[in-house]
C-alpha positions as CSV (number, residue, x, y, z in Angstrom):
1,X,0.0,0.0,0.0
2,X,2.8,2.4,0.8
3,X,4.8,1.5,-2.3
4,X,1.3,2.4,-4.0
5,X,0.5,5.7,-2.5
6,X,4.7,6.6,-3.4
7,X,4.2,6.0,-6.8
8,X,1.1,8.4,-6.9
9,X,3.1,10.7,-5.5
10,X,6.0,9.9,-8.1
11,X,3.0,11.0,-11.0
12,X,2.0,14.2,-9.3
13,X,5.5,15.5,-9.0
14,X,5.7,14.4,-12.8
15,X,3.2,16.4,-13.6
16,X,3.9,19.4,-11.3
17,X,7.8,19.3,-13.1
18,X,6.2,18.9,-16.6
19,X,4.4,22.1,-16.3
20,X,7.7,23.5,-14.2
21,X,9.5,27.0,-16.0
22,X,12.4,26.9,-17.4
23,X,13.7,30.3,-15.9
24,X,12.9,32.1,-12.4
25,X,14.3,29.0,-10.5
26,X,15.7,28.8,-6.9
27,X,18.6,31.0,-6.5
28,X,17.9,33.7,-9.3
29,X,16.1,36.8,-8.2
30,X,12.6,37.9,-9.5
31,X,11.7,41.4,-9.1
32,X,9.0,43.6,-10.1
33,X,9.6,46.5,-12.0
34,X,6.8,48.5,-10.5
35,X,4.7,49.9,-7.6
36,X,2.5,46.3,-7.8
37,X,2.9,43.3,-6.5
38,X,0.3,40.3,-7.2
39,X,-0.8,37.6,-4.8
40,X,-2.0,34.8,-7.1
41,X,-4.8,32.4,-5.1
42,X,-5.4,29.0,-6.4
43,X,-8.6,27.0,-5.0
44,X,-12.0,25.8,-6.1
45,X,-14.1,28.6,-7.2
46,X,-17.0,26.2,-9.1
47,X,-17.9,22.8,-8.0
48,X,-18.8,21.5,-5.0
49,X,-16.5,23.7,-2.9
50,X,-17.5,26.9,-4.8
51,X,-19.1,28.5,-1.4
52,X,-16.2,27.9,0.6
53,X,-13.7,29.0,-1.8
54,X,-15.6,32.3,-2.8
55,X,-15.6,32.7,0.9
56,X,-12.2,32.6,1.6
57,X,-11.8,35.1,-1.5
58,X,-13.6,37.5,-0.1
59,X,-11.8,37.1,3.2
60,X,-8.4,37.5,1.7
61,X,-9.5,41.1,0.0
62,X,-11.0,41.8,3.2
63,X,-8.2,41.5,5.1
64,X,-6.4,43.9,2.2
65,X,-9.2,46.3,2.6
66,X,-8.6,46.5,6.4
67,X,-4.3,46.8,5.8
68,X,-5.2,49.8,3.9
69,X,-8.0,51.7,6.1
70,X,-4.8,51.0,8.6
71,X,-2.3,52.4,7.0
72,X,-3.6,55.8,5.2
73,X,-5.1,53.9,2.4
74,X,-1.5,52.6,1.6
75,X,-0.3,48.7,0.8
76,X,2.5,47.1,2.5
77,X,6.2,49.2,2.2
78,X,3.8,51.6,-0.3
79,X,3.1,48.8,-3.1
80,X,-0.5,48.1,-4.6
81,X,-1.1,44.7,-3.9
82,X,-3.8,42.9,-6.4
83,X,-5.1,39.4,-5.6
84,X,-5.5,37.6,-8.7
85,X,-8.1,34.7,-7.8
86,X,-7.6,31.7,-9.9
87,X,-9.8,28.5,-9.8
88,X,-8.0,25.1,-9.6
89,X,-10.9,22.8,-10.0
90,X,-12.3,21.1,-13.1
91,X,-15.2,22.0,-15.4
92,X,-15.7,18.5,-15.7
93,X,-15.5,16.6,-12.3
94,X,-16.3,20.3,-10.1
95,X,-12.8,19.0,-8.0
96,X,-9.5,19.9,-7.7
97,X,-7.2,19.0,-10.8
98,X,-3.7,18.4,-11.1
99,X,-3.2,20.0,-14.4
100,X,-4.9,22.8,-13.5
101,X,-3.1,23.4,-10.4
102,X,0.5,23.2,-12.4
103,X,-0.5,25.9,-14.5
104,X,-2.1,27.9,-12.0
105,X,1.5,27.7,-10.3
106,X,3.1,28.1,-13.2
107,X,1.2,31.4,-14.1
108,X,1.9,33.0,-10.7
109,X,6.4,31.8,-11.6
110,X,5.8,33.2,-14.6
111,X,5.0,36.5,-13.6
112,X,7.3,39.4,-12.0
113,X,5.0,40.6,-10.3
114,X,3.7,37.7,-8.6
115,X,5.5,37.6,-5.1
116,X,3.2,35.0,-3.6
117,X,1.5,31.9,-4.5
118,X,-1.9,31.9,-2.1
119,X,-2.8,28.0,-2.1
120,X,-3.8,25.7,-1.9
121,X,-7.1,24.5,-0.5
122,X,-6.9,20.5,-1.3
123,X,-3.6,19.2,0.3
124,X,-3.5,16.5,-2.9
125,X,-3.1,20.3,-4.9
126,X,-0.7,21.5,-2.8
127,X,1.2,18.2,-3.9
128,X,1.4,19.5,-7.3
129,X,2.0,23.3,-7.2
130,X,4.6,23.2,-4.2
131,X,7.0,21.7,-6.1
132,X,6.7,24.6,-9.0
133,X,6.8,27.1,-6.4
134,X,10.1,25.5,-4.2
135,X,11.9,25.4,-7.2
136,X,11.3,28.9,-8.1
137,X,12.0,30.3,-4.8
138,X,8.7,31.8,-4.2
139,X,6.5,31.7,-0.6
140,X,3.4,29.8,-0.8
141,X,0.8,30.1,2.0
142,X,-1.9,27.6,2.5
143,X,-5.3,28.8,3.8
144,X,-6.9,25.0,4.8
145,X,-4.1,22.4,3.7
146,X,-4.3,20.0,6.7
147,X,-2.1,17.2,5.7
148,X,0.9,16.7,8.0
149,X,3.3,15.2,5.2
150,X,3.2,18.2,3.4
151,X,5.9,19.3,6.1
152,X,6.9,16.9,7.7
153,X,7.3,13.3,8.0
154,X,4.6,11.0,10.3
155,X,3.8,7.4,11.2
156,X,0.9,7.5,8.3
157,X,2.7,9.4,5.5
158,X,3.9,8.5,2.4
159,X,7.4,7.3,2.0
160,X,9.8,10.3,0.8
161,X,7.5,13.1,2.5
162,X,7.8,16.1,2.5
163,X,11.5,16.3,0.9
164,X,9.8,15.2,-2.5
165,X,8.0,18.4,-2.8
166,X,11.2,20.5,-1.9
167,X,13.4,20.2,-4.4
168,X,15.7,23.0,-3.9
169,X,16.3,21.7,-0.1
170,X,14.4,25.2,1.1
171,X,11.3,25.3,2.6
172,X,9.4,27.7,0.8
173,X,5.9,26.8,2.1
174,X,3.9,27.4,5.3
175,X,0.2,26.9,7.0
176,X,-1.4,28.8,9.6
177,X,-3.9,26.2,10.7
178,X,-3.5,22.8,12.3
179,X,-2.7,19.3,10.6
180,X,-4.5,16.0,10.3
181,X,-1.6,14.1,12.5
182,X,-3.5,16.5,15.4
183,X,-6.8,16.6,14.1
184,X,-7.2,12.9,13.2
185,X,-6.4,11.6,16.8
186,X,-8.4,14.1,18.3
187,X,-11.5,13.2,16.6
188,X,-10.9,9.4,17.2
189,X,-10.3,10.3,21.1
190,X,-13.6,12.8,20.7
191,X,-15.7,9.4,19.4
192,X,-14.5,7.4,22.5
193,X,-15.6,9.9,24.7
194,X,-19.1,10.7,23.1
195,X,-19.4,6.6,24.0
196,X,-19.2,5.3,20.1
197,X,-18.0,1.7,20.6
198,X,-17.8,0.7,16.8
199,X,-16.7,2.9,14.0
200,X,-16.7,2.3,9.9
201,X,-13.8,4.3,8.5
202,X,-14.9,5.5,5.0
203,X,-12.7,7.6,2.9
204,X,-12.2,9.4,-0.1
205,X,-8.7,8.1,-1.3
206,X,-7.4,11.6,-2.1
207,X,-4.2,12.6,0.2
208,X,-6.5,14.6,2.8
209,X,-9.4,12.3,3.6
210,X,-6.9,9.1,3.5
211,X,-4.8,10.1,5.3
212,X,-6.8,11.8,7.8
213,X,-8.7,8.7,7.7
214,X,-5.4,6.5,8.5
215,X,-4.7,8.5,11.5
216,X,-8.0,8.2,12.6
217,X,-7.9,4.5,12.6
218,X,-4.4,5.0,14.5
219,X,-6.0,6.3,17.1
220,X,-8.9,4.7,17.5
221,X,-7.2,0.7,17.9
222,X,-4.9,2.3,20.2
223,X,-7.6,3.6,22.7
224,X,-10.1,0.8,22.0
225,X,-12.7,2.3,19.6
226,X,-13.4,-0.5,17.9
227,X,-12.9,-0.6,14.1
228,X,-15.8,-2.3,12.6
229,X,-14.6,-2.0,9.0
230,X,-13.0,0.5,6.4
231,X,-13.4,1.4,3.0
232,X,-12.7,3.2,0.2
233,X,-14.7,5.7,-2.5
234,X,-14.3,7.2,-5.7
235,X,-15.3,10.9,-5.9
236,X,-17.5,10.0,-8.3
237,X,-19.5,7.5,-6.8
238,X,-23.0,8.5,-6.1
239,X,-24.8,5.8,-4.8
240,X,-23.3,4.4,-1.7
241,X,-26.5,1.8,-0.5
242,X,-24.4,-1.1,-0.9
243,X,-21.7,0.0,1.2
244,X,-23.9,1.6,3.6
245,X,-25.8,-1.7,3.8
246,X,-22.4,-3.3,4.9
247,X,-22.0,-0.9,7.4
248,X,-25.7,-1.1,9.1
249,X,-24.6,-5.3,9.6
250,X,-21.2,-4.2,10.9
251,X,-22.9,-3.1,14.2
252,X,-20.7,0.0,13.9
253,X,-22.6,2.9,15.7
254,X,-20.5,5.6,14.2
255,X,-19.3,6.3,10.4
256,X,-15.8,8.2,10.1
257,X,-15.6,9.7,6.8
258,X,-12.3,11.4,5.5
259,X,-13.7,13.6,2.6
260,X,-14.2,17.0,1.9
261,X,-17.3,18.9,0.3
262,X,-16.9,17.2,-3.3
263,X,-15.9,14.0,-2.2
264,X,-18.5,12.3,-1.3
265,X,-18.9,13.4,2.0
266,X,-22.5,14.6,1.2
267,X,-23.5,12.1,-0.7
268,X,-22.9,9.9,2.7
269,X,-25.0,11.8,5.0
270,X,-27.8,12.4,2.6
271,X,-27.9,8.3,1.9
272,X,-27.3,7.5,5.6
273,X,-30.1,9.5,6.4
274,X,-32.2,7.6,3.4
275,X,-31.1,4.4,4.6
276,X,-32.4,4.9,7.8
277,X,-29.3,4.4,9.1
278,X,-29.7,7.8,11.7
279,X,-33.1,5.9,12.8
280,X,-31.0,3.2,13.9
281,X,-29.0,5.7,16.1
282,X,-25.6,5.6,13.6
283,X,-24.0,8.6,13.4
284,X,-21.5,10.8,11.1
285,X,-18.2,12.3,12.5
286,X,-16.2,14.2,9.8
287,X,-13.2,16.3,9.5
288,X,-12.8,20.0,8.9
289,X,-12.9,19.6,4.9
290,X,-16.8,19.2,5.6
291,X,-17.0,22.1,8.3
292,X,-18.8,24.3,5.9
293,X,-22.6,25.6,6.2
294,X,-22.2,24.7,2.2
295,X,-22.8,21.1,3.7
296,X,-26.3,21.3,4.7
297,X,-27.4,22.6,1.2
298,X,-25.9,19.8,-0.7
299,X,-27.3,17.1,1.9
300,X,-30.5,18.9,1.2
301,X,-31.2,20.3,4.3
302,X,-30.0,21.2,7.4
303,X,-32.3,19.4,9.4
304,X,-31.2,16.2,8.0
305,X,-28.4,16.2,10.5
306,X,-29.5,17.4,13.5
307,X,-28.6,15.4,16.5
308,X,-26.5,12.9,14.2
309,X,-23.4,14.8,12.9
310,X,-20.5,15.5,14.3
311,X,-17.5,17.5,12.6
312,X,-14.2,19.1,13.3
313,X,-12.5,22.1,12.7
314,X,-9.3,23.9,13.7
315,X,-10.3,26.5,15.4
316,X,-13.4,28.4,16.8
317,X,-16.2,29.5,14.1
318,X,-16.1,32.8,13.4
319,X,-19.3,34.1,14.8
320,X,-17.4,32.5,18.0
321,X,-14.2,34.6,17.5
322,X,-13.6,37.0,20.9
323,X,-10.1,38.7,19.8
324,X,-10.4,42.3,18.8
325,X,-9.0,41.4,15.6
326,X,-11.5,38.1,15.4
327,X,-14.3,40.4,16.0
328,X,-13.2,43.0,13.4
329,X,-13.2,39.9,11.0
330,X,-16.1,38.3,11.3
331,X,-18.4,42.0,11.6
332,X,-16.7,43.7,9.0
333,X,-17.0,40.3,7.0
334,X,-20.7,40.2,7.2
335,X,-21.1,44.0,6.9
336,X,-19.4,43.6,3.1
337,X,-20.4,40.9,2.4
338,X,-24.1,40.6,3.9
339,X,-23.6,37.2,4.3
340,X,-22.3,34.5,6.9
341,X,-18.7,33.9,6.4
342,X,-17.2,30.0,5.9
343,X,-15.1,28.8,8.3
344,X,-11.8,28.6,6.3
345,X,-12.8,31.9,5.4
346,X,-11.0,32.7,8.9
347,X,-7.5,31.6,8.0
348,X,-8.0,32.9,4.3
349,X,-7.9,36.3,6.0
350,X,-5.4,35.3,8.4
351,X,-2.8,33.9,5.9
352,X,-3.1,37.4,4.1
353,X,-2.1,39.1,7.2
354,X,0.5,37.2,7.3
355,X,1.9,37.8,3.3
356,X,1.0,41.6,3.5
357,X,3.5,41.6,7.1
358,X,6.3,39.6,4.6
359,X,5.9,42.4,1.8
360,X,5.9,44.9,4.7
361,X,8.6,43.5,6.7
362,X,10.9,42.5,3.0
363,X,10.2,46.2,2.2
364,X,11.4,45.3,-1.5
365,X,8.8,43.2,-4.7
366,X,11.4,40.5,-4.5
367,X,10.7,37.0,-4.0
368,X,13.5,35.6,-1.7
369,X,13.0,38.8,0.3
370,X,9.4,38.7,0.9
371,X,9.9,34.2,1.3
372,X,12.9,34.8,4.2
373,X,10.6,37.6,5.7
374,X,7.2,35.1,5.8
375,X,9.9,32.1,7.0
376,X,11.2,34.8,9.7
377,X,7.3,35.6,11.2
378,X,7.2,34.9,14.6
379,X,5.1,36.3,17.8
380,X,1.9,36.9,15.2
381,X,-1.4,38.3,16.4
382,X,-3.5,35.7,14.6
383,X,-7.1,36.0,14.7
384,X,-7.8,33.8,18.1
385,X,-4.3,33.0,18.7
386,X,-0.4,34.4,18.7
387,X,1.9,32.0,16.9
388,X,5.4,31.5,14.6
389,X,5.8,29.8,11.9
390,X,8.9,26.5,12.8
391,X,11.1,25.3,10.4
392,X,8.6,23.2,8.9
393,X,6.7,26.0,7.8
394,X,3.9,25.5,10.2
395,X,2.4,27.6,12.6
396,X,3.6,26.9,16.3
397,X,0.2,27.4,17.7
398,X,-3.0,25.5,16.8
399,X,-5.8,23.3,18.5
400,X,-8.8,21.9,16.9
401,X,-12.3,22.0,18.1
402,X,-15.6,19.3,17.9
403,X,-18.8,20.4,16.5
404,X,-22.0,18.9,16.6
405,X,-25.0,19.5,14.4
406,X,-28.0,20.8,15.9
407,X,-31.0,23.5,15.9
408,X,-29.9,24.0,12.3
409,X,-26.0,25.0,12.8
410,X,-23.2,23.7,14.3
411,X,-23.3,24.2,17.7
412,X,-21.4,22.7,21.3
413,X,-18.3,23.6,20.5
414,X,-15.7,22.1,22.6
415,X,-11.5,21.8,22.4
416,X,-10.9,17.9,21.3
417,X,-7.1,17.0,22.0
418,X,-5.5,13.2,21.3
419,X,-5.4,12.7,25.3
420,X,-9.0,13.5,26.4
421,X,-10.0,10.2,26.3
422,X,-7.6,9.6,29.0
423,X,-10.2,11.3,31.2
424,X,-13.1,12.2,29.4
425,X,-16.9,10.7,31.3
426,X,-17.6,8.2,28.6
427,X,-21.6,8.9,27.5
428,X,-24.1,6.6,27.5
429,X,-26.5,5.2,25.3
């Protein structure tokens, strides 16, 4: 199975070096000739994760909008900064696609006055455009990539990771929210603690909701959550009766699923609920790539699942948010906007705080000076917490929090850790 997932990974670098320029690499410098300096974003902006990437665009000029009512109407070190928003999913499957994602890389290497490649959302993306943007020397900033070999090596990554995606030997790439090595565990330990006894692992194969999925199971035979079964699913699989069938006669009383919003996940609850499955008092947890309000239109309706879905994110929601600069987000977010913001639509607005203090800091349009700037941040006001990037590119602070669905929202929010179940009151039935 390793030596399978490697060799995937040996195609996507394939690709990502196929679409790879021939000039602006690693040790040359790249500087604009003007007063402007682009930010190139690359996530879904159609498909089934249209609401939550719109969202997080919005966030990301939001967070511009409030630099400049900050500082005389001025950008960072006096540039004009323009966010050019690029979609990486595909007209045809609504997901993320590979070759999309290489060229949306390739368009931001390709021009001098892109300083910053803002992506992506899907960890398999990042896959592809991080090597581009490693070779060329540029910082890339993740809003939502979750997956922990994407810096860093873990019990349930592939072999190789994440050297395979630097290779100039320079980190070049960095996250402000937590990753799946965390979050997985956590959820597992939440489960126990809720009192599920039996849990089906479903997943979506991609390199989020597997391997999320993986360190889920992890977890969950090392604390004694029974694993009743696990499988796998195609994103484009729409009918899921058969397996859902096998997991009513597994006696599992909870169904794990790694997806995100155009996985499958959906799909899942909407058939579960069809099934009669939620009658029969199983339940749904899922992981932050379903943490979306977007999720209760495509299930077709909220009240589908109330009381019977649980799902995690990293991080309060933010109509939750109690810093100053929290509350500044999510009001002045709404008051734009006039409408409710997406969760991720929090570290969209963060990670832009973030590149605008590298362009300030660098005080120069230069790529190495604005990538050892954002590699340099430490002590940063987030929006609900301070933290520093480490030499792994991640943020030094993070902690995720459980969610369960209920009087139409997500509500009960409560800090899940991989140790609560050390001491947790196990519910009953």
């Amino acid at each position: 199975m390793r030596m399978k997932r490697y060799l995937g990974l040996v195609l996507l670098i394939t690709i990502a070096m196929m679409a790879m320029p021939t000039a602006n690499h690693s040790g040359k410098t790249v500087s604009a000739q003007g007063e402007k300096i682009k930010v190139y974003t690359s996530w879904p902006l159609s498909g089934g994760t249209q609401a939550v990437g719109e969202s997080m665009l919005k966030a990301a000029e939001l967070a511009l909008a409030h630099y400049k009512e900050d500082h005389d109407g001025a950008g960072p070190a006096g540039f004009e900064v323009e966010i050019v928003g690029l979609d990486d999913a595909s007209p045809t499957t609504g997901a993320w696609d590979g070759t999309i994602e290489a060229e949306n890389a390739q368009r931001c290497v390709n021009d001098p006055e892109c300083m910053v490649y803002f992506g992506t959302y899907n960890s398999g993306a990042a896959k592809v455009s991080m090597v581009i943007t490693n070779e060329a020397g540029i910082a890339q900033i993740s809003p939502a990539n979750s997956y922990a070999g994407l810096t860093r090596a873990c019990e349930t990554c592939a072999e190789g990771e994440p050297d395979i995606y630097r290779p100039s030997g320079e980190v070049n790439y960095f996250r402000t929210n937590g990753t799946d090595d965390f979050q997985g565990p956590s959820d597992a330990s939440w489960a126990y603690c809720l009192g599920f006894e039996s849990v089906y692992i479903l997943d979506d194969t991609q390199a989020y909701g597997k391997g999320i999925a993986d360190e889920f199971e992890r977890q969950a035979e090392a604390i004694g959550l029974e694993v009743a079964g696990r499988a796998s699913v195609e994103s484009t699989d729409i009918d899921f009766r058969a397996l859902l069938t096998d997991v009513l006669a597994s006696g599992a009383d909870l169904v794990f699923g790694g997806f995100v919003l155009d996985s499958g996940g959906p799909q899942v609850i909407q058939q579960m609920n069809e099934l009669g499955l939620f009658e029969e008092d199983v339940y749904f947890m899922g992981p932050d790539g379903m943490a979306s309000p977007a999720l209760f239109d495509q299930i077709g309706g909220v009240e589908i699942a109330n009381d019977y879905v649980y799902i995690s994110f990293p991080g309060p929601l933010p109509s939750t948010l109690e810093s100053e600069k929290g509350i500044r987000f999510y009001q002045g977010y709404v008051d734009t906007y006039d409408e409710e913001p997406d969760p991720y639509a929090i570290y969209a607005y963060q990670s832009m705080q973030v590149i605008l203090d590298a362009i300030e800091r660098a005080g120069v349009a230069d790529r190495a000076a604005i990538l050892e700037a954002m590699r340099t941040t430490t002590d940063f006001e987030g929006l609900s917490a301070t933290f520093s990037f480490d030499e792994n590119g991640d943020a030094t602070v993070s902690g995720f929090y459980g969610y369960a669905v209920g009087d139409d929202t997500f509500i009960d929010g409560t800090l899940i850790t991989p140790t609560m179940h050390e001491t947790c009151e196990v519910a009953s039935d």
